[in-house]
C-alpha positions in Angstrom: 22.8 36.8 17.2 20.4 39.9 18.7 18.4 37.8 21.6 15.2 39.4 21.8 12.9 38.5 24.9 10.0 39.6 23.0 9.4 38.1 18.9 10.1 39.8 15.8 7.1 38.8 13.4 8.0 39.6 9.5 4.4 39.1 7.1 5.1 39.0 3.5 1.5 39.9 1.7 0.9 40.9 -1.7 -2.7 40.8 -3.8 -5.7 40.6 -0.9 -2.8 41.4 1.5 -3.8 45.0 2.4 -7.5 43.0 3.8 -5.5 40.2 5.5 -3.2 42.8 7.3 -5.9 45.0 8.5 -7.8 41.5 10.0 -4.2 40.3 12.0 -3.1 44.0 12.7 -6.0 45.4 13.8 -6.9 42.1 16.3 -3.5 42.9 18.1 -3.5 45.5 21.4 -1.5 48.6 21.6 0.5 46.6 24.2 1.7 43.6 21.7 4.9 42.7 23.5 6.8 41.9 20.0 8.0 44.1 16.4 6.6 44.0 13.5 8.5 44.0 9.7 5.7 44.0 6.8 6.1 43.8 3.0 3.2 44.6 0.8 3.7 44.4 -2.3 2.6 48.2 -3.4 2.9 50.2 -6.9 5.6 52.8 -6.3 4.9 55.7 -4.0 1.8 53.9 -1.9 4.1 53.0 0.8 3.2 56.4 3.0 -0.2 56.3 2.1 -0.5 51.9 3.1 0.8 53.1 6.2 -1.4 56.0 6.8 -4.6 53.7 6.1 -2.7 50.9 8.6 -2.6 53.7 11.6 -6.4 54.4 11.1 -6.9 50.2 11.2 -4.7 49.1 14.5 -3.8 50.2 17.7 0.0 49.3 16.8 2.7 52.4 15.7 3.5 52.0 12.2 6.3 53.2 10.7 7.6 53.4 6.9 11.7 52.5 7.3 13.2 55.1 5.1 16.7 54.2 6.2 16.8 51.9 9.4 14.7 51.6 12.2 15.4 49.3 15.8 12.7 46.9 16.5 10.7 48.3 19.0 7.2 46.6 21.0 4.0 47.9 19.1 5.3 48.5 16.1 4.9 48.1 12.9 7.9 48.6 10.6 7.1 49.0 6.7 9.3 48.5 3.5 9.8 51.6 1.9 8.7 52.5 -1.5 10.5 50.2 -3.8 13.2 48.8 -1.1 13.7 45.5 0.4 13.3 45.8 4.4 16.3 43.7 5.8 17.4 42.8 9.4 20.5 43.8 9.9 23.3 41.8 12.1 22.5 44.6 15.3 19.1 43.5 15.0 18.0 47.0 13.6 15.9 47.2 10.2 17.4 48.5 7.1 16.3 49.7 3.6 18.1 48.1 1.3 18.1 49.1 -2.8 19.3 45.6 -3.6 18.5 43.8 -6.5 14.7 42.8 -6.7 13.9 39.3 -5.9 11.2 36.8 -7.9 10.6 40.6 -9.4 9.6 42.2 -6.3 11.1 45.0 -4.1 10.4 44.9 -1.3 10.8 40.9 -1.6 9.0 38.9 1.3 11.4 36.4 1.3 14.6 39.4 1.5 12.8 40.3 4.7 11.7 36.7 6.0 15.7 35.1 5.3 16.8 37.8 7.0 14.6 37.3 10.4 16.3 33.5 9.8 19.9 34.7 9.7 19.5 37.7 12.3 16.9 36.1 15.2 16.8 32.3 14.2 14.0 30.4 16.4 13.1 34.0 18.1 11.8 35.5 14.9 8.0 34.4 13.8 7.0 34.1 10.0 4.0 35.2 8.6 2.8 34.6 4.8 -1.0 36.1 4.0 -2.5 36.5 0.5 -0.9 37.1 -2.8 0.1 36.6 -6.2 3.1 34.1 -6.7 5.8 32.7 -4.5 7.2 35.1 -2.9 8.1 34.5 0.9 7.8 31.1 0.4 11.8 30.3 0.5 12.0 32.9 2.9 9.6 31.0 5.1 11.3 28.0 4.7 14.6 29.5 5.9 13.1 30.9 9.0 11.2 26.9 9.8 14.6 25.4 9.2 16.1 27.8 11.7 13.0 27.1 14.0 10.8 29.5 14.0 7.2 29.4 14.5 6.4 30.0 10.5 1.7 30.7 9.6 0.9 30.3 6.3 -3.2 31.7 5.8 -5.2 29.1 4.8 -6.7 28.7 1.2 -10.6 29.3 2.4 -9.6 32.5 3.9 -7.5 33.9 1.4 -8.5 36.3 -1.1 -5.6 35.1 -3.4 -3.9 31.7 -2.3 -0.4 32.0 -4.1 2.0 32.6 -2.0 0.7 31.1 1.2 0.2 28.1 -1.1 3.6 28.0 -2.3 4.9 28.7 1.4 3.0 25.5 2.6 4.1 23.5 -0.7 7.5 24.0 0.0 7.5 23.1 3.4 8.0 26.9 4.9 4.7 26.6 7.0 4.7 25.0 10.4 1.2 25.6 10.9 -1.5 26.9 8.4 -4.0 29.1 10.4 -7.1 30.8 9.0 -7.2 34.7 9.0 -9.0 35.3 12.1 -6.4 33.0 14.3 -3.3 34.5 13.0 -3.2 37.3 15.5 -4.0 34.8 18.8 -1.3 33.0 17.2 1.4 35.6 17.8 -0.1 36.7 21.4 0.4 33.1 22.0 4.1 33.3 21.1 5.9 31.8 24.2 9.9 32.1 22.8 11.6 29.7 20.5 12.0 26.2 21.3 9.0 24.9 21.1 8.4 25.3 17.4 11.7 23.1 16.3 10.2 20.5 13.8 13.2 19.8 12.0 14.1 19.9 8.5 11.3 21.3 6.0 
């Protein structure tokens, strides 16, 4: 698999996401060592304008992946309008027009079992607010493949679905609220440490 001597965080949001984003995005420096791959769930043809409202909210690069995209340090990466955003096997990002998943495209948990199969324990997973389950089984593939995997916690979510169903299922090896999610991933110190076994 791609070793990476920096982390590849993938956040899965969807209703209240856009909030939550803003709060971890903008709390990380221009210099954030790692990549970052975001699905928000987003009506068709909003994806250039999220990101637009994203560069005016962080210091980070973001990018909408139209067709594929490396991961690169300060940057955001963002699912394309209507497209799952998928790590490939080089490590690069890909747009993928592939069935949606729970309903959704882009699916977070496309995005997050692919960080699982592609980076293993040197990919971080990151579930915020929304409606559902999404990212939840994603979650769960990246913990079993031991990765450090943040669900938001229920008082500081606007809508506690999905990181609800994330941390039901087992996909969450630590439950942080909003505001500690972005020390969280500065903290990020390469894989090992976050092995605790089988969800």
């Amino acid at each position: 698999r791609p070793s990476r001597a920096r982390p590849v965080v993938g956040v899965a949001a969807s209703a209240g996401g856009p909030a939550a984003i803003v709060a971890v995005l903008g709390a990380l420096p221009a210099e954030f060592p790692g990549c970052i791959a975001l699905v928000q769930h987003l009506p068709p043809g909003f994806a250039a304008a999220f990101a637009a409202y994203l560069r005016q909210q962080t210091a980070l690069t973001v990018e909408v992946v139209q067709q594929r995209a490396g991961p690169r340090p300060g940057v955001v990466l963002l699912a394309g309008d209507d497209r799952h955003l998928v790590a490939a096997p080089d490590g690069h990002f890909e747009a993928s027009d592939a069935a949606p998943v729970g309903g959704h495209r882009p699916s977070g948990t496309v995005l997050l079992a692919s960080l699982a199969r592609v980076f293993g324990a040197e990919a971080i997973g990151v579930v915020l607010s929304g409606i559902g389950e999404d990212g939840a089984q994603g979650l769960c593939a990246l913990r079993a493949a031991g990765a450090l995997t943040i669900a938001q916690s229920e008082e500081t979510s606007l809508v506690y679905g999905m990181p609800r169903a994330a941390a039901l299922a087992g996909g969450a090896s630590t439950v942080l609220p909003l505001s500690l999610i972005a020390a969280a991933l500065q903290r990020w110190d390469g894989a090992a440490p976050h092995r605790t076994g089988a969800p």
